[in-house]
Predicted model as a PDB file, atoms N, CA, C, CB and O in Angstrom, pLDDT in the B-factor column:
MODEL        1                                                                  
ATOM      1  N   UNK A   1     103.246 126.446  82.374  1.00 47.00           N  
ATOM      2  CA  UNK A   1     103.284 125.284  83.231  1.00 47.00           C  
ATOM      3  C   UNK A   1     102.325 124.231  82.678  1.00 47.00           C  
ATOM      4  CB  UNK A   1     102.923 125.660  84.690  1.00 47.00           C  
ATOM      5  O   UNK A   1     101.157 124.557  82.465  1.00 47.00           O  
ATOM      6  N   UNK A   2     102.676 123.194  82.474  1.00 50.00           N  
ATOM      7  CA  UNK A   2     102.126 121.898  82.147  1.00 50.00           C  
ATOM      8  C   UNK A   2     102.036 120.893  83.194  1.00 50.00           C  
ATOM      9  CB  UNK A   2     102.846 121.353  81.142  1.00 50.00           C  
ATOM     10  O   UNK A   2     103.037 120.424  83.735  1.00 50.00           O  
ATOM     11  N   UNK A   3     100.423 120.440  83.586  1.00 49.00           N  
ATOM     12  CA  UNK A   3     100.025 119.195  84.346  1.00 49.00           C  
ATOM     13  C   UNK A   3     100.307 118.163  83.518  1.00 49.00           C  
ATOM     14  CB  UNK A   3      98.589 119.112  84.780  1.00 49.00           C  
ATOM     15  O   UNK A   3     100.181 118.317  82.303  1.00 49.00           O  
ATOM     16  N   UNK A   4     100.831 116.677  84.184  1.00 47.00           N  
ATOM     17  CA  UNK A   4     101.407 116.220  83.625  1.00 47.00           C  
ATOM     18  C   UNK A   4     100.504 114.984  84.230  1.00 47.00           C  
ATOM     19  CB  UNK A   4     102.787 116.537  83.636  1.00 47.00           C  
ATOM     20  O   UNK A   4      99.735 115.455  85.068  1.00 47.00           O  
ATOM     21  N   UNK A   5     100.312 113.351  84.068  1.00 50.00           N  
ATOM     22  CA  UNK A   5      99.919 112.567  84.426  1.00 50.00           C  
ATOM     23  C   UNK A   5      99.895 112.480  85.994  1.00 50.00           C  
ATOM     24  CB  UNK A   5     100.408 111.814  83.773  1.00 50.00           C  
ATOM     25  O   UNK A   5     100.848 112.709  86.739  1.00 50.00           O  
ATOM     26  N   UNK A   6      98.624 112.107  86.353  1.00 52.00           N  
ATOM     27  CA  UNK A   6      98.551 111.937  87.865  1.00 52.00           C  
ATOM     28  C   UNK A   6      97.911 113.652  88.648  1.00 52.00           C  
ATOM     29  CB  UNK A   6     100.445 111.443  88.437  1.00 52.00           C  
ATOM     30  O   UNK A   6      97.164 113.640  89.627  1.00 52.00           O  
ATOM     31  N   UNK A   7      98.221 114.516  88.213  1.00 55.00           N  
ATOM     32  CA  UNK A   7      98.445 115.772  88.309  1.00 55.00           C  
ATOM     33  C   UNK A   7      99.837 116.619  88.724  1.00 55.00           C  
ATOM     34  CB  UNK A   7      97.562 116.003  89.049  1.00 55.00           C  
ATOM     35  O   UNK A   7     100.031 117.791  89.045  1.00 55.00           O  
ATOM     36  N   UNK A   8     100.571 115.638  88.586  1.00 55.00           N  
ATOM     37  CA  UNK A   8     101.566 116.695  89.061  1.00 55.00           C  
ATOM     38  C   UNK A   8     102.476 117.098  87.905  1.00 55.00           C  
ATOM     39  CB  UNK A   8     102.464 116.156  90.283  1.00 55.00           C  
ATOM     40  O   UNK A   8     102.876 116.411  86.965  1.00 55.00           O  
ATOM     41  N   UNK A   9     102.720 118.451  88.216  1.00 60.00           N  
ATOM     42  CA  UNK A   9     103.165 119.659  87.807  1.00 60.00           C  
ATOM     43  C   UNK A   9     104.873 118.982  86.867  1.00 60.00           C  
ATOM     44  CB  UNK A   9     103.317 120.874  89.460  1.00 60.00           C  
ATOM     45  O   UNK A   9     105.771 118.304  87.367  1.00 60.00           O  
ATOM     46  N   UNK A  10     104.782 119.405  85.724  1.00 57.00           N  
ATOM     47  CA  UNK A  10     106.234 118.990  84.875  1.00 57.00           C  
ATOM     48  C   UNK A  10     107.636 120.125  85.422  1.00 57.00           C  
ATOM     49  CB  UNK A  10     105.873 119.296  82.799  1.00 57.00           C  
ATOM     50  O   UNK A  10     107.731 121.231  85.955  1.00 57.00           O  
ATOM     51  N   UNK A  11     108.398 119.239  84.994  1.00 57.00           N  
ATOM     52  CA  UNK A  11     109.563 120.168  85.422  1.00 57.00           C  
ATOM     53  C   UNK A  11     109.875 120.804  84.122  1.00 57.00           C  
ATOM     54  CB  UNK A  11     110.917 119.391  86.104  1.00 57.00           C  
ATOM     55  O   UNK A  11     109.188 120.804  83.100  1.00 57.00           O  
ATOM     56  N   UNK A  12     111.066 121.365  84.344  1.00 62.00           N  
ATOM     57  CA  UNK A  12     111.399 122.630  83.317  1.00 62.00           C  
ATOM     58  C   UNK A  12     111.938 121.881  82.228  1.00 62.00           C  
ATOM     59  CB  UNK A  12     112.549 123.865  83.864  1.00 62.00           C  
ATOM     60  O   UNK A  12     112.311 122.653  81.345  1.00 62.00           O  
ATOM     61  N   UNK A  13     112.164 120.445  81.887  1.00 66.00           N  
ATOM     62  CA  UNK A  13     112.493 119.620  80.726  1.00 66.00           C  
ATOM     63  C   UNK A  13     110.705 119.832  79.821  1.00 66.00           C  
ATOM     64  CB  UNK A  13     113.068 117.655  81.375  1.00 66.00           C  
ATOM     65  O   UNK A  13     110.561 120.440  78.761  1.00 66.00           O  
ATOM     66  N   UNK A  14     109.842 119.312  80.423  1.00 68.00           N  
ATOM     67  CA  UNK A  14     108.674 119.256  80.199  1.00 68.00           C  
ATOM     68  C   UNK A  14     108.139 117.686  80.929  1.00 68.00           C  
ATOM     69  CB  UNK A  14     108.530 119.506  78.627  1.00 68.00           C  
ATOM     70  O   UNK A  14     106.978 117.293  80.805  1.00 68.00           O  
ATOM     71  N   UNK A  15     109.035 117.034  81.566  1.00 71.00           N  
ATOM     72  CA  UNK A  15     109.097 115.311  81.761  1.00 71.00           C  
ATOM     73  C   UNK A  15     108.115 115.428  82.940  1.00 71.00           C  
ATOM     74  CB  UNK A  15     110.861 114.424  82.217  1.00 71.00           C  
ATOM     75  O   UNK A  15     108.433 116.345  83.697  1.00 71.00           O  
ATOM     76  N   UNK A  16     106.759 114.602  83.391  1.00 72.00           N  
ATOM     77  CA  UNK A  16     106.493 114.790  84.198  1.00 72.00           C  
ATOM     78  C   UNK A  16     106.796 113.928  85.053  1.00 72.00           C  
ATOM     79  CB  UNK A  16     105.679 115.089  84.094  1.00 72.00           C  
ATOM     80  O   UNK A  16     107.173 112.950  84.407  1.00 72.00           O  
ATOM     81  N   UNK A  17     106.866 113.669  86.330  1.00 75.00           N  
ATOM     82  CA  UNK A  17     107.353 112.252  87.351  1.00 75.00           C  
ATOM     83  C   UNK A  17     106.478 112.070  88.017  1.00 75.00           C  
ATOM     84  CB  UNK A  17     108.545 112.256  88.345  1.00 75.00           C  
ATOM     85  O   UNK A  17     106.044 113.032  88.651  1.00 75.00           O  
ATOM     86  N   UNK A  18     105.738 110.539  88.183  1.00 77.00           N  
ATOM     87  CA  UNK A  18     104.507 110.411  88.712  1.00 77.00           C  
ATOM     88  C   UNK A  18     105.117 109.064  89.562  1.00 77.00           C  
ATOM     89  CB  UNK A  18     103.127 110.268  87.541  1.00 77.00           C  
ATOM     90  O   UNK A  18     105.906 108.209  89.160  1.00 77.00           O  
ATOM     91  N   UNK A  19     104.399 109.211  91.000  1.00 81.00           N  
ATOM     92  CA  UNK A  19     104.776 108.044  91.725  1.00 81.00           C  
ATOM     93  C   UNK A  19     103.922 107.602  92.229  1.00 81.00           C  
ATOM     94  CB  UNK A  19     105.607 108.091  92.543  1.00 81.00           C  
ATOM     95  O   UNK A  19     103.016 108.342  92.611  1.00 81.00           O  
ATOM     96  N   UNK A  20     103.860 106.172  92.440  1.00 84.00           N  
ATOM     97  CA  UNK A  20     102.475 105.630  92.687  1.00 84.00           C  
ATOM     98  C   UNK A  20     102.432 105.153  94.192  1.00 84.00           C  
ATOM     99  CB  UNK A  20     102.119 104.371  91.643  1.00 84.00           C  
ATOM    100  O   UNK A  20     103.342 104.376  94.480  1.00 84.00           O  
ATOM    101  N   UNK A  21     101.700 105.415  95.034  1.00 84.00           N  
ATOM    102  CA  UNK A  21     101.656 104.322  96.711  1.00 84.00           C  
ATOM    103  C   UNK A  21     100.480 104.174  96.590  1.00 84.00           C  
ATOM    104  CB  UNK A  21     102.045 104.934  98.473  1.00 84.00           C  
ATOM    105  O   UNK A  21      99.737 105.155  96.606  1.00 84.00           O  
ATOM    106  N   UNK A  22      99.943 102.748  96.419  1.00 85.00           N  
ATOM    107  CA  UNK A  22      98.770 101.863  96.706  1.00 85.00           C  
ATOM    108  C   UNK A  22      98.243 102.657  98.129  1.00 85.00           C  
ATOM    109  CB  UNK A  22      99.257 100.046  96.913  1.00 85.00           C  
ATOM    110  O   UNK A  22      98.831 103.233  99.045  1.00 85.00           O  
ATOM    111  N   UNK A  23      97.352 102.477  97.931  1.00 93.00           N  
ATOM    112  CA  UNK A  23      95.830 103.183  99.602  1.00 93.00           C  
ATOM    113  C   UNK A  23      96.407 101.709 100.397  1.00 93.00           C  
ATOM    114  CB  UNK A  23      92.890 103.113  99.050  1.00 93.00           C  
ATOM    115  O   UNK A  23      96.717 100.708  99.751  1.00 93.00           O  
ATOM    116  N   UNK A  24      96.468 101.777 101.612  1.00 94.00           N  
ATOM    117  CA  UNK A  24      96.678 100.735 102.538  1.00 94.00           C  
ATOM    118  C   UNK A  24      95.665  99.698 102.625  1.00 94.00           C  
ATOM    119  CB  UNK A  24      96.839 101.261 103.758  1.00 94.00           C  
ATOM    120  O   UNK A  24      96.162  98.577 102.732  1.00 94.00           O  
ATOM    121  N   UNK A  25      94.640  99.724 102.615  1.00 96.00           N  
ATOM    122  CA  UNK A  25      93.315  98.620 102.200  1.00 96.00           C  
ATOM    123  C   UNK A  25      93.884  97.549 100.902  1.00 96.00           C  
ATOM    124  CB  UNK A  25      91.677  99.713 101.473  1.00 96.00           C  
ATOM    125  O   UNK A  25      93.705  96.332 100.857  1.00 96.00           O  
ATOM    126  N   UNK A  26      94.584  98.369  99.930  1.00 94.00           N  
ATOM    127  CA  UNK A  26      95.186  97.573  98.697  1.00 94.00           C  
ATOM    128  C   UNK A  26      96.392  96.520  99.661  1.00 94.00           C  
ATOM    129  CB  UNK A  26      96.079  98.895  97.288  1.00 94.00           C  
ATOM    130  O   UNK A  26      96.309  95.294  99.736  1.00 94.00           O  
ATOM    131  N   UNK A  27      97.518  97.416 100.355  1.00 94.00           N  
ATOM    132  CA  UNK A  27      98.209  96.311 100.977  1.00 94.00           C  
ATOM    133  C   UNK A  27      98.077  95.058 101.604  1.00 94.00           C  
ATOM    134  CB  UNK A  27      98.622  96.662 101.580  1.00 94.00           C  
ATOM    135  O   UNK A  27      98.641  93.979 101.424  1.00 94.00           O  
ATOM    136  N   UNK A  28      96.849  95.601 102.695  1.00 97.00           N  
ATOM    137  CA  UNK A  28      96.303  94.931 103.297  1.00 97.00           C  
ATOM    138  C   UNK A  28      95.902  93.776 102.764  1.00 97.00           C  
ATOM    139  CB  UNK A  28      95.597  95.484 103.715  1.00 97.00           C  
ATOM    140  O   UNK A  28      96.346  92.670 103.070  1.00 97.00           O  
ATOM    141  N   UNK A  29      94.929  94.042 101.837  1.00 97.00           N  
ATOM    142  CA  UNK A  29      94.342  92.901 101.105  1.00 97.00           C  
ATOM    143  C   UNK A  29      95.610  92.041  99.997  1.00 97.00           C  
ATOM    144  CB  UNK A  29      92.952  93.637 100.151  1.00 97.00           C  
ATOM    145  O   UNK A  29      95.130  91.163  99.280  1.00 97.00           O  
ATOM    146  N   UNK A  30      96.580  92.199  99.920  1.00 96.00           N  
ATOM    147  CA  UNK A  30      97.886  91.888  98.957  1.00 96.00           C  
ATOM    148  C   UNK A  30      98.218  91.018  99.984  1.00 96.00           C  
ATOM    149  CB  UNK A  30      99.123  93.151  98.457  1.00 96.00           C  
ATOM    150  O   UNK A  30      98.086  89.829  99.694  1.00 96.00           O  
ATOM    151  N   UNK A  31      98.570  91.245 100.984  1.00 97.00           N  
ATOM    152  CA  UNK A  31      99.528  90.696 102.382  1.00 97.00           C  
ATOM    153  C   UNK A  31      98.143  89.608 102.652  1.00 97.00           C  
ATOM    154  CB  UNK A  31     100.020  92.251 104.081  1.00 97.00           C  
ATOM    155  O   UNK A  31      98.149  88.393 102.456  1.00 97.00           O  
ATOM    156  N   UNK A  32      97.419  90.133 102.969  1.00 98.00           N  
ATOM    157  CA  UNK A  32      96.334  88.715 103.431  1.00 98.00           C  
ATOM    158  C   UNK A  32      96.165  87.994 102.575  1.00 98.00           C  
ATOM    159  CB  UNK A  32      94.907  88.886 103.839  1.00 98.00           C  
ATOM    160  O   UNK A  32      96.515  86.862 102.909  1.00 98.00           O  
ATOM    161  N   UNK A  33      95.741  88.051 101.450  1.00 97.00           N  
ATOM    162  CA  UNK A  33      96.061  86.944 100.257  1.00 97.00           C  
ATOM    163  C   UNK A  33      97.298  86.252  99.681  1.00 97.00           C  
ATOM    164  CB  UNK A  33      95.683  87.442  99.222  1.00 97.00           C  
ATOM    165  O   UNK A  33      97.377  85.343  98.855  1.00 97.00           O  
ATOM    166  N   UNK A  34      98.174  86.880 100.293  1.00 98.00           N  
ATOM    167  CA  UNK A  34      99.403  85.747 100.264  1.00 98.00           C  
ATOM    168  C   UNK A  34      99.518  84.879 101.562  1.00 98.00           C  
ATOM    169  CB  UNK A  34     100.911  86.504 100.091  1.00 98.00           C  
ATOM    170  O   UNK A  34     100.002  83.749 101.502  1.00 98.00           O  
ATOM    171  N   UNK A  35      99.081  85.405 102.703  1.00 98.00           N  
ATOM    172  CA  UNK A  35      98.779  85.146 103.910  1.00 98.00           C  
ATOM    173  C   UNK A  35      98.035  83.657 103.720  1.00 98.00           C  
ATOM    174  CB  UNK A  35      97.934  86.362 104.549  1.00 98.00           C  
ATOM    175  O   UNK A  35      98.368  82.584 104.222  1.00 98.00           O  
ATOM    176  N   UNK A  36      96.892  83.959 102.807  1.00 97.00           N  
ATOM    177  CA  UNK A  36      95.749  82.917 102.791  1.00 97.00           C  
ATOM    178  C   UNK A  36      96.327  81.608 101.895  1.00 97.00           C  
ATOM    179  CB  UNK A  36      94.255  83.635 102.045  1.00 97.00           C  
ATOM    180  O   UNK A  36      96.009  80.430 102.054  1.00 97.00           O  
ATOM    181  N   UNK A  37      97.238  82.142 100.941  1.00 97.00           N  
ATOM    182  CA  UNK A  37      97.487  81.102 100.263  1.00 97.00           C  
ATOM    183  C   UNK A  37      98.864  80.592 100.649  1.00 97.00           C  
ATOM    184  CB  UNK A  37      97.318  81.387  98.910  1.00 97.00           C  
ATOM    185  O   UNK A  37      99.338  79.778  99.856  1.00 97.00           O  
ATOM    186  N   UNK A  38      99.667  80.935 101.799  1.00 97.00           N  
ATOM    187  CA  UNK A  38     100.763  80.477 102.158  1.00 97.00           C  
ATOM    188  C   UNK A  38      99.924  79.352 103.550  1.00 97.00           C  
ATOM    189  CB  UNK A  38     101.975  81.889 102.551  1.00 97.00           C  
ATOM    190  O   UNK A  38     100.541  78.458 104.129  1.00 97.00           O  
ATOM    191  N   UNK A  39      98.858  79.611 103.748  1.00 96.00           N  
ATOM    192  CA  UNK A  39      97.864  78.835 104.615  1.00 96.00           C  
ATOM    193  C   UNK A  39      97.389  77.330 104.447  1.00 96.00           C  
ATOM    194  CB  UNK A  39      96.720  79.546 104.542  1.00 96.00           C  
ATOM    195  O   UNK A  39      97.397  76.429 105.285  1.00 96.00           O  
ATOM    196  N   UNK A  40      96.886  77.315 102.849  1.00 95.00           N  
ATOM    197  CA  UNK A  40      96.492  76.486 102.703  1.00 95.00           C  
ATOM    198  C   UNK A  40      97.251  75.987 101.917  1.00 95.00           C  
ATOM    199  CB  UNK A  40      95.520  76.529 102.565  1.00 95.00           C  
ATOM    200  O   UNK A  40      96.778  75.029 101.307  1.00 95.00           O  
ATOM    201  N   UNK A  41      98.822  76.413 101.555  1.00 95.00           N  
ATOM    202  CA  UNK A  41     100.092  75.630 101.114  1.00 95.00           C  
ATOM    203  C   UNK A  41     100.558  74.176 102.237  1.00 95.00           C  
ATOM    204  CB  UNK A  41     101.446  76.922 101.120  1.00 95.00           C  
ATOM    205  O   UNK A  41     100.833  73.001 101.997  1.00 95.00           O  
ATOM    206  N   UNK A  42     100.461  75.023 103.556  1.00 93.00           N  
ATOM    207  CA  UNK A  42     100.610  74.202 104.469  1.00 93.00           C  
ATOM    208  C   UNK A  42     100.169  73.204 104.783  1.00 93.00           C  
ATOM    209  CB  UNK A  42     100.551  74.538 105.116  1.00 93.00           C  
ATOM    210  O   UNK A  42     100.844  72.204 105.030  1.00 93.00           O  
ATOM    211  N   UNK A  43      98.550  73.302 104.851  1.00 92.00           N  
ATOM    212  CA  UNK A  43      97.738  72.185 105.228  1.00 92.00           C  
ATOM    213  C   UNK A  43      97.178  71.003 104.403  1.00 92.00           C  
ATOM    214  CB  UNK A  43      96.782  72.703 105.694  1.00 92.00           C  
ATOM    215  O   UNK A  43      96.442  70.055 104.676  1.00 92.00           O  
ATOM    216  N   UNK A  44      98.200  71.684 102.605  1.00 90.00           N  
ATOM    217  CA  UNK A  44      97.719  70.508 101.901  1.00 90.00           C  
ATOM    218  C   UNK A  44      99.475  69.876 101.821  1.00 90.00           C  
ATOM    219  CB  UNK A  44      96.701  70.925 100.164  1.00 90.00           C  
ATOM    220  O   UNK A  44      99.555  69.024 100.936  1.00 90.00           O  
ATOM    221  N   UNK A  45     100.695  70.098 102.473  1.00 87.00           N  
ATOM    222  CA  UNK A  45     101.419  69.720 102.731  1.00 87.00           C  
ATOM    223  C   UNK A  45     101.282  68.624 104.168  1.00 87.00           C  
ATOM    224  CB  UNK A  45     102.057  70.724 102.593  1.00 87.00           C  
ATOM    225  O   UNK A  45     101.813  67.514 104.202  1.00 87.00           O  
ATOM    226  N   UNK A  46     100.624  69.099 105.066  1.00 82.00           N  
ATOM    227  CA  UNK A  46     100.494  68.667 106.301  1.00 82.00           C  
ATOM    228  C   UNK A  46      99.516  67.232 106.119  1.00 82.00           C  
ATOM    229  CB  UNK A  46      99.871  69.915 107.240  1.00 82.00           C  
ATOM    230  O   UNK A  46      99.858  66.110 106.490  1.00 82.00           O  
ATOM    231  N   UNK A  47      98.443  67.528 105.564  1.00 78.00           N  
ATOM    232  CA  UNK A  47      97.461  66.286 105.019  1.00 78.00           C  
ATOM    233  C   UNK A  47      97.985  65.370 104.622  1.00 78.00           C  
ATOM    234  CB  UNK A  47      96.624  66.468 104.022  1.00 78.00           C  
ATOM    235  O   UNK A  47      97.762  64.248 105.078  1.00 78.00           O  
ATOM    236  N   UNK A  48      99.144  65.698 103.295  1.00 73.00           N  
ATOM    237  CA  UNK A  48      99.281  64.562 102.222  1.00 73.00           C  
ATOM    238  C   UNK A  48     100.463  63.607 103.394  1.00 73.00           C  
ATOM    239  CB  UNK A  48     100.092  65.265 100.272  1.00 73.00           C  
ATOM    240  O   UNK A  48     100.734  62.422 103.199  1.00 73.00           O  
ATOM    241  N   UNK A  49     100.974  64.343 104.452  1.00 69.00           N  
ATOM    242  CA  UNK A  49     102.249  63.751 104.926  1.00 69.00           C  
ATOM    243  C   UNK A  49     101.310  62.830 105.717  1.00 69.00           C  
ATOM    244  CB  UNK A  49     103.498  64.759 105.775  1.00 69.00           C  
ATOM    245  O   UNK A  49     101.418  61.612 105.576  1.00 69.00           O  
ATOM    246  N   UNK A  50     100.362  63.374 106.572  1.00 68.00           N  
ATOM    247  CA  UNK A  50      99.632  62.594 107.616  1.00 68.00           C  
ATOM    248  C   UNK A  50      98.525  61.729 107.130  1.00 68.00           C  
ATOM    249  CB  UNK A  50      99.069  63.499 108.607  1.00 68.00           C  
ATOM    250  O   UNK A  50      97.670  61.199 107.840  1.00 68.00           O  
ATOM    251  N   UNK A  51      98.633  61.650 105.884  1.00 66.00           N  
ATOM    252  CA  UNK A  51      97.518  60.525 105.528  1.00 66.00           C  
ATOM    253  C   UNK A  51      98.466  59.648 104.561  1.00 66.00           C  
ATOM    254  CB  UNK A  51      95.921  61.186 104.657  1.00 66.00           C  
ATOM    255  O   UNK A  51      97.923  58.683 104.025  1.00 66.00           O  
ATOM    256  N   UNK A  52      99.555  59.838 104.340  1.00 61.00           N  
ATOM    257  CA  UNK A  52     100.484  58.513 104.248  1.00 61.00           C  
ATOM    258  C   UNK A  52     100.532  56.962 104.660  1.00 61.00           C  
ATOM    259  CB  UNK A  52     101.387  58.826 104.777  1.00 61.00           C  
ATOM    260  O   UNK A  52     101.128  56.744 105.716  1.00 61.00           O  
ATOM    261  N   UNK A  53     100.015  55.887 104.014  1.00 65.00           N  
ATOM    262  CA  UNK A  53     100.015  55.069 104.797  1.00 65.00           C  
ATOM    263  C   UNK A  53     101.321  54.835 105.545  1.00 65.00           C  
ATOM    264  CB  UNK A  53      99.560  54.136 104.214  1.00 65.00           C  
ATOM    265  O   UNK A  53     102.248  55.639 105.452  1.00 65.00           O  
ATOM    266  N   UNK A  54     101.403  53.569 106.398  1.00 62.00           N  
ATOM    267  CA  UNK A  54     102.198  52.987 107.413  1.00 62.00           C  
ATOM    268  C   UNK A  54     102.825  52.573 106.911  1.00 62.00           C  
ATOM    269  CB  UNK A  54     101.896  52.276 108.240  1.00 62.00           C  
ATOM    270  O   UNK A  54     102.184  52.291 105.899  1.00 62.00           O  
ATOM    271  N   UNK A  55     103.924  52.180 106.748  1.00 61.00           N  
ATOM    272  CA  UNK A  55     104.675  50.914 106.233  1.00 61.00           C  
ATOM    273  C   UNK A  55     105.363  50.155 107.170  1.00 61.00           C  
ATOM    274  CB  UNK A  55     105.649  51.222 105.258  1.00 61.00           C  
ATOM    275  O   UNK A  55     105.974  49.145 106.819  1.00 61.00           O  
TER     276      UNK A  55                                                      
ENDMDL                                                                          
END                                                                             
């Protein structure tokens, strides 16, 4: 039997299959930083419209 990357165990080819799930703190912080920058997408959209002069 051969350990294979990650630790898990190879199958009977010898191929090992390794799958990855990010720790939830990683999501978290992924989702809030798109969060943050879909934020201040807005408000430099919202600014440039409302400080438009008059015509």
């Amino acid at each position: 039997m051969t350990v294979g990357a990650g630790g898990s165990i190879a199958d009977s080819l010898g191929n090992a299959t390794l799958t990855t799930v990010p720790e939830p703190a990683t999501t978290v912080a992924l989702l809030g930083g798109a969060a943050g920058l879909f934020v201040m997408y807005r408000r430099r959209q919202r600014k440039a419209v409302t400080t438009a002069p008059a015509a």
